[in-house]
Backbone as a ProteinNet text record, in pm:
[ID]
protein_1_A
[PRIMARY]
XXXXXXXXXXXXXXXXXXXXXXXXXXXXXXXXXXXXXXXXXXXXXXXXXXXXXXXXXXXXXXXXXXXXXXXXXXXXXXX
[TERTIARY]
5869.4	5822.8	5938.7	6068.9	6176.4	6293.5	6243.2	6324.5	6195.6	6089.8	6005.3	6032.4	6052.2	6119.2	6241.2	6340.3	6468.4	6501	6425.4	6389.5	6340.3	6250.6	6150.4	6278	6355.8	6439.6	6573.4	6615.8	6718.9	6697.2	6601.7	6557.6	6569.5	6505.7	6587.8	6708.5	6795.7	6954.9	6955.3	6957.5	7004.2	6986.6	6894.7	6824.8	6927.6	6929.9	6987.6	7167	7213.7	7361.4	7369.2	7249.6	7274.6	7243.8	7210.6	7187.3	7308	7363.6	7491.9	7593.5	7641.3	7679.3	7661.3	7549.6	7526.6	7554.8	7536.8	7582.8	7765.4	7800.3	7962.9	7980	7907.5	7995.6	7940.7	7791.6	7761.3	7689.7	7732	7708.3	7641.6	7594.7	7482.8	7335.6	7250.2	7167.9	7068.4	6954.1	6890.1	6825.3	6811.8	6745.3	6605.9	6540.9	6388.6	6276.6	6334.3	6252.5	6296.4	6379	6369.4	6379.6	6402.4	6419.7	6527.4	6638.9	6750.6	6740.2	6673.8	6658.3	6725.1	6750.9	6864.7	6778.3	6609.7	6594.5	6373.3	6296.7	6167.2	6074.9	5960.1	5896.5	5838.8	5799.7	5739.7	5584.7	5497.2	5348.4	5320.5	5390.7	5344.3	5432.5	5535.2	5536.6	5672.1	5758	5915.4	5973.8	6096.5	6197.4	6307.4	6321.3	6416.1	6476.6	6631.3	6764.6	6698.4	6726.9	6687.3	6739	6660.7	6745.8	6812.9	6779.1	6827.2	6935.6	6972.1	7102.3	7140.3	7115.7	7204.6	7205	7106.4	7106.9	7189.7	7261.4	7311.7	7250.6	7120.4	7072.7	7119.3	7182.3	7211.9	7220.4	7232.4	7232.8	7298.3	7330.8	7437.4	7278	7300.1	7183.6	7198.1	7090.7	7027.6	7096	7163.5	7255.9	7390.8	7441.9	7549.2	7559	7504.7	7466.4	7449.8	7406.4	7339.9	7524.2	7575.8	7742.6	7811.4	7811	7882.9	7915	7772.6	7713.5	7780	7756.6	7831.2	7939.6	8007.1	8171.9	8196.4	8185.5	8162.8	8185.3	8070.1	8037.5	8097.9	8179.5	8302.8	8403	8434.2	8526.9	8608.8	8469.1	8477	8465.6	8418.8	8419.8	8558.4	8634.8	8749.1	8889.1	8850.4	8911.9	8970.4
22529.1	22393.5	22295.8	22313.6	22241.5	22197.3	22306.2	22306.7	22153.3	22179.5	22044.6	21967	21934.7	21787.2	21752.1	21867.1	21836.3	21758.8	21821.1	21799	21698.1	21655.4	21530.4	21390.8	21432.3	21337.8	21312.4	21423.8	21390.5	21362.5	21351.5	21281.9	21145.7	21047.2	20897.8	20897.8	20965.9	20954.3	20971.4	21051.5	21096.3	20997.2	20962.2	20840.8	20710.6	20673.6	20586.4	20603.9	20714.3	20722.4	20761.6	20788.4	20796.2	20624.3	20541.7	20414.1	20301.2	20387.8	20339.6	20373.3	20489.2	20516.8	20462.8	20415.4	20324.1	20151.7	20133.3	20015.3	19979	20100.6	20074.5	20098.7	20204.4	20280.9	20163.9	20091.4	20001.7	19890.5	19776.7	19657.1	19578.4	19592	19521.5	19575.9	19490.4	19574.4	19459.2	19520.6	19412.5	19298.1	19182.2	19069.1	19088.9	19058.1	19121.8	18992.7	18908.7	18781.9	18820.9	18822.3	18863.1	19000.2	19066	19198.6	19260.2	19122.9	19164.8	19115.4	19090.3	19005.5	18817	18799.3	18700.6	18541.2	18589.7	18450	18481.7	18395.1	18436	18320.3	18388.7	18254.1	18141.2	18043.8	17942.8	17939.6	17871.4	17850.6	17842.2	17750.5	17709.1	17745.4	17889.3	17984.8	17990.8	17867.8	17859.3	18002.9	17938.9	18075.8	17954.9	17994.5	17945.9	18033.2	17970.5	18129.9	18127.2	18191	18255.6	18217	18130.9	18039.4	18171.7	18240.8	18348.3	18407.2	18447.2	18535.3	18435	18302.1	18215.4	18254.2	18335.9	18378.6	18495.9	18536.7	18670.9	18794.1	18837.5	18960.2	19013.4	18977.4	19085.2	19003.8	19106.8	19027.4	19169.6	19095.5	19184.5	19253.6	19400.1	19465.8	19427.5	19410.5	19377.5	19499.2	19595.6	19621	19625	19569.7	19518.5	19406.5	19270.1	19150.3	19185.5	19289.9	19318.9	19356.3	19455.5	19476.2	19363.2	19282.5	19166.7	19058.5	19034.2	18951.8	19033.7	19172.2	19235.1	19217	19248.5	19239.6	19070.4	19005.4	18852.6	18795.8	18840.9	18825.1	18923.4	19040	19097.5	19021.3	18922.4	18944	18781.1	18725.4	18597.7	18643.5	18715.5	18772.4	18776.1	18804.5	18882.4	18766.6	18663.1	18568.1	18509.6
10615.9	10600	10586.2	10520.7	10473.3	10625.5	10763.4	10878.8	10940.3	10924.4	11004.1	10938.2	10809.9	10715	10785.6	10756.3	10819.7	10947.9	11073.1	11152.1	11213.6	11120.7	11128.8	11074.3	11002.6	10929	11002.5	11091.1	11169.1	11333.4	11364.9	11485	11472.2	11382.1	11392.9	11378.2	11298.9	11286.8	11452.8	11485.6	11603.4	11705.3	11718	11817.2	11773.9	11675.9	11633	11647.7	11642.2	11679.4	11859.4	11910.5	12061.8	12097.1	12054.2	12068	12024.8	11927.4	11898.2	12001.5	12067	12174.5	12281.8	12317.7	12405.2	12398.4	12361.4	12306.6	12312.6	12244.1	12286.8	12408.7	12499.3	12644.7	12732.6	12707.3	12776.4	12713.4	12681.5	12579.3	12673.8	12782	12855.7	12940.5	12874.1	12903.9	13044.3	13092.9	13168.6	13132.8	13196.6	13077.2	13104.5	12967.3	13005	13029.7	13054.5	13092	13215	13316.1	13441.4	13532.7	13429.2	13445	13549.4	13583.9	13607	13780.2	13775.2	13904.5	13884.8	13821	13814	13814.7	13852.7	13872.6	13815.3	13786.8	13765.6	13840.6	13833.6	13929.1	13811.8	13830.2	13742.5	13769.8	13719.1	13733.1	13851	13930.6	14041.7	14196.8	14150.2	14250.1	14305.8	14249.9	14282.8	14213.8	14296	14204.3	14096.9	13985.2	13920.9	13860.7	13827.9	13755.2	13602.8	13563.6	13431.8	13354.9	13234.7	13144.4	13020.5	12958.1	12902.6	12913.3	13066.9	13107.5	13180.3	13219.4	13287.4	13440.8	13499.9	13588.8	13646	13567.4	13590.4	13588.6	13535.8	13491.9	13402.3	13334.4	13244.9	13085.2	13024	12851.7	12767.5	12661.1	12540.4	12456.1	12471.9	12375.8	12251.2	12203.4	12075.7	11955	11978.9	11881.6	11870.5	11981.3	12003	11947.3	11978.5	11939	11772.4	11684.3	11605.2	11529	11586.8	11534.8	11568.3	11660.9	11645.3	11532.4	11476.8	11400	11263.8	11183.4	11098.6	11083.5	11173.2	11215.1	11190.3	11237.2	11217.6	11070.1	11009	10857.5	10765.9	10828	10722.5	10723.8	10862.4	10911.6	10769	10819.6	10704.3	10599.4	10549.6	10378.2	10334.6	10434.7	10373.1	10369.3	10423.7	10442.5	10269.9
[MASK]
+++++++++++++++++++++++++++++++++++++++++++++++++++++++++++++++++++++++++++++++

């Protein structure tokens, strides 16, 4: 019973340090308002660039953005 606790308890670590890994090997992820297509349609059927990623497709993952912001606020603490 104490190996399915274990088990059960080191699957988010794990998830969570393979997400951390990712994040460093690749700090961009697709933008999800356009889904990386660089541009979305409007109501009435145009194409416009993507105010979010600026039209690039791409955007800084949300735990990257997430260590930035940490790093940031040590960085001033210590000042």
């Amino acid at each position: 019973m104490t190996t399915i606790a274990l088990l059960a308890s080191l699957l988010p670590l794990s998830y969570a340090a393979w997400y951390l890994i990712l994040c460093v090997v690749s700090p961009w992820g697709r933008c999800r308002r356009c889904h990386g297509r660089r541009y979305h349609r409007t109501a009435i059927g145009t194409r416009r660039d993507c105010r979010r990623c600026d039209g690039t497709g791409r955007r800084a993952r949300i735990g990257r953005r997430l260590a930035e912001y940490i790093r940031a606020e040590y960085r001033a603490g210590n000042r």
